[in-house]
Every structure is written in C-alpha cells, then in structure tokens.
N, C-alpha and C positions, 0 to 999 in steps of 0.2 A: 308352191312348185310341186307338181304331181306328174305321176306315171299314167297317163289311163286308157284302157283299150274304149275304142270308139265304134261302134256296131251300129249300122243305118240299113233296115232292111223293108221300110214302107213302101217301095214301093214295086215296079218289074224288076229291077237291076239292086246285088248289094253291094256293098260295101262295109269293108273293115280297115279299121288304122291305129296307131297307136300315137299319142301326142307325150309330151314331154313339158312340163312348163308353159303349156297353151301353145305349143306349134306344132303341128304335124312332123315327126320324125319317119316315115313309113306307112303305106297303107297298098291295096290290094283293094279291085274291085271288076265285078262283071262284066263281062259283054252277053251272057245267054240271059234271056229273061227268063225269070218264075226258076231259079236254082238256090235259091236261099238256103233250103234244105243240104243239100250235098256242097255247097263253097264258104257257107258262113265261118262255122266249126274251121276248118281246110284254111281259112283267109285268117281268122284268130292265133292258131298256127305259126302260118308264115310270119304274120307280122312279129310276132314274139322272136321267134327263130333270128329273123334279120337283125334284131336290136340284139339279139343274143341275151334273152332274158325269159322268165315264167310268168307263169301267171301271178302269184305270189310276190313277184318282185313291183308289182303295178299297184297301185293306192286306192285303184278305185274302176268300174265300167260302164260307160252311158252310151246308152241306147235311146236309138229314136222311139219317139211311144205313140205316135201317128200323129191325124187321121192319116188313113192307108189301107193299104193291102191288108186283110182281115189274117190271110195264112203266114203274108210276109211281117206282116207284126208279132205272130205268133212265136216265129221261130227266131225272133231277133232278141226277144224278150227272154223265153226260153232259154238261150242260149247263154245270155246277159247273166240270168238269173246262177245259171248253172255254175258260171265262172266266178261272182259273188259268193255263194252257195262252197264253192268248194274251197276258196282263197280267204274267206274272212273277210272281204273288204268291200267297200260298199256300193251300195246302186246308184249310178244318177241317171235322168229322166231326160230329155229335150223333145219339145213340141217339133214336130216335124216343117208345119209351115213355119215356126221360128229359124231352121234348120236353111229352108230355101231362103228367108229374108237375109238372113243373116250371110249367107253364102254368095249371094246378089250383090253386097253389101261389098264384101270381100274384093271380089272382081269387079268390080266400080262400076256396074250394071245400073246401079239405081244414079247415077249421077244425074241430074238437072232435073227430077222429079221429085212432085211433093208427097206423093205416095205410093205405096209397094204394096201391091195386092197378088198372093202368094194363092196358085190353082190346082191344087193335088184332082186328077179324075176322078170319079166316081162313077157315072153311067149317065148314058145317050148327053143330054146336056147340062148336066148336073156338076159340079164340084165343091170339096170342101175349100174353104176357106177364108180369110178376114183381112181385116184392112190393117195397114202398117205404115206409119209416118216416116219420114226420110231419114228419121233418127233412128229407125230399125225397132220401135218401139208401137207395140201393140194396141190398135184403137180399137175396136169392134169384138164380139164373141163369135167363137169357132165356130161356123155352120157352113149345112151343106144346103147349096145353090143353084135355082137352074139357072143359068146363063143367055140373056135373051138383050136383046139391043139399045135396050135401057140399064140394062146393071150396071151398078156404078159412076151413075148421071152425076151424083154432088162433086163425085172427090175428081171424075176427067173436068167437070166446069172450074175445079181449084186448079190444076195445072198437070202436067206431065203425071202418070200412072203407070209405072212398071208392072205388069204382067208377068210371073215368072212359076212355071211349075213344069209336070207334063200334060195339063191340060191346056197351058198356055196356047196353043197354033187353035185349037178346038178353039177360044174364045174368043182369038182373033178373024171366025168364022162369022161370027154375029154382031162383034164391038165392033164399030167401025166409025172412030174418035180420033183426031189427029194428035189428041195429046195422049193416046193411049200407044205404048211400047211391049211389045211382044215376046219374050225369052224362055223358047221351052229347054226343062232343064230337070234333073233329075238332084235328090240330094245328095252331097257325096260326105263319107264317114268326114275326109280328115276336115272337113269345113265346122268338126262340128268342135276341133277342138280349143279355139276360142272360150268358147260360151261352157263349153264343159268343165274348163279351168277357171272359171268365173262360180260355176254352181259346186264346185268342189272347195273352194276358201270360204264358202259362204255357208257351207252345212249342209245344202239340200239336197239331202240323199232320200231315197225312197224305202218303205219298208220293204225289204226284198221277199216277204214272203206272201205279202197282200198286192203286192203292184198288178195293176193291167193295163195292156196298154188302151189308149184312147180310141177305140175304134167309132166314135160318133155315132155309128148307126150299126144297129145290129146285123149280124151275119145272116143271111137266107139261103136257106140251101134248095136247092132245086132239083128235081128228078128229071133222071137223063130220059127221051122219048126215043133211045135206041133201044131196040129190044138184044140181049145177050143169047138169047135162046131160041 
C-alpha cells in the first residue's frame, strides 16, 4: 500500500496523478500540446494540494520512460528525478507502450482480441512499438516501424488485433484487415497507477541518479532554413 505521484509526459499532451494503494485518487492533465515544461511541475502541485498532502508524505514517483517525445521525456523525468532527489524516496520506471496496453486493458478496449499492438508516432510512417498478448503481457522487442500493408500479417491471421496509440488512425491509413481494430489514444498518468503499485511491492526502483529515459532512437537536431537576420 503506497503513496505515489504518477508523471506521464511522452508524448503531445501530460499528465500528472497521484494513486493511493493502486487506484488513482486525483490527477490533472492537458489539453495544449508541447506544455510539459510549464504544467508538469504546476499539475505535481495540484495534485498534492487536493489530497492535502507533500511530497515527503508520498513513498515513491513513476514516470513514463518512453519511447516518446525526446523533450517530453526529458522534462517528465527531470521532474520525476527532482521530486526523488528532494523527498528521499524512490524512482519507478514504466514503459510507456506498457502504459497504453495496460490502459486499453482498463477500459475493455482490448476485449475479443488475441493481440494489442501499442503505436506511439515517430515520423511520416514510422512508429515505435511491440506486440502484446490479451493478457497484457509483452511478446516482441520495442522497435521503431514503418508501417506498410503487410505489418502485422501473423498476429491479424491469429484473430482480432487492437491497435491503440496516437499513431493509431495513421495505421489504420495502410492496415486494412477486418480483424484489425483502431483506438487512437494517448497515455494518461492515473492509468499508470495499477502497474506502479505492482512495481513498488516488488522493489523495482531505478537508480535515480543514472536513469534515462528510453528514447529508442537518438535525438536529431535540425537547423532551422529561416534566416533571423
């Protein structure tokens, strides 16, 4: 039975919550995309505030660790880190496509399929992501994909295939399987307090001074072709 604030910032939109014993008591989340920076901190906050409690008084903080948004991991982590860092108490970790299966899972999304295959975006038709059996449990290694009309021929010839991410409607663009099911959807914090309170009686906590998050593929930065001058 723990306290723990829940920080999901991979991907446009965040979110913050706090759970209690594995159920969401409270949480707080976006409608602006790319505000991570100025509502994370702000949403940490509130949610404290409403349960009428500090940070200090919470056992432990998990955050999503991607794949994702390269900035929006940055500052969820960060943030994660900082509240660790100040409170004594420790990190946990969640895969972010765990994050969407798991939340699929929740709201009965995945009902009458044999497999959940979780679409975070990446670019033009690419995403990351892996396969997942009806039991919410992880069959394949996290990689990023391009998405083309054949992807995922074995597991739609096995039966029903939930599709769930925000790149979801993008793949329903190319897959075109009748046992394939479509659900764009973003992660949200308190979905993740299930599995948080599951990783917290179990030990596995991160070293909060080494952790990064999982950004799959390196960050590229690009020069802007507007001139300033």
């Amino acid at each position: 039975m723990a306290r723990i604030i829940l920080i999901e910032t991979s991907g446009q939109l965040c979110s913050v919550a706090l759970s209690d014993s594995g159920k969401c008591i409270c949480s707080r989340e976006s409608d602006t995309p790319r505000a991570h920076a100025s509502l994370t901190a702000q949403y940490v906050k509130e949610v404290l505030d409403e349960a009428g409690i500090s940070v200090p008084d919470c056992d432990a903080v998990c955050v999503s660790s991607g794949p994702g948004s390269y900035t929006g991991l940055r500052v969820g982590v960060s943030t994660a880190k900082g509240l660790c860092f100040a409170a004594g108490i420790p990190l946990i970790s969640m895969c972010t496509l765990d994050i969407l299966v798991a939340q699929a899972r929740q709201e009965g999304l995945s009902q009458g399929c044999q497999s959940i295959v979780p679409v975070i975006d990446a670019r033009r038709m690419e995403v990351y992501t892996a396969i997942y059996g009806a039991d919410g449990k992880r069959r394949s290694e996290i990689q990023a994909e391009i998405i083309d009309s054949s992807s995922f021929a074995a597991e739609l010839s096995e039966g029903g295939v939930l599709f769930t991410g925000d790149a979801a409607e993008k793949c329903s663009t190319v897959i075109k399987n009748p046992s394939a099911r479509f659900v764009q959807a973003v992660p949200h914090a308190a979905m993740m307090a299930p599995g948080a309170e599951e990783a917290f009686n179990a030990g596995k906590f991160e070293n909060c001074a080494y952790f990064e998050p999982f950004y799959l593929k390196q960050f590229v930065a690009t020069t802007s072709k507007k001139k300033l001058f």
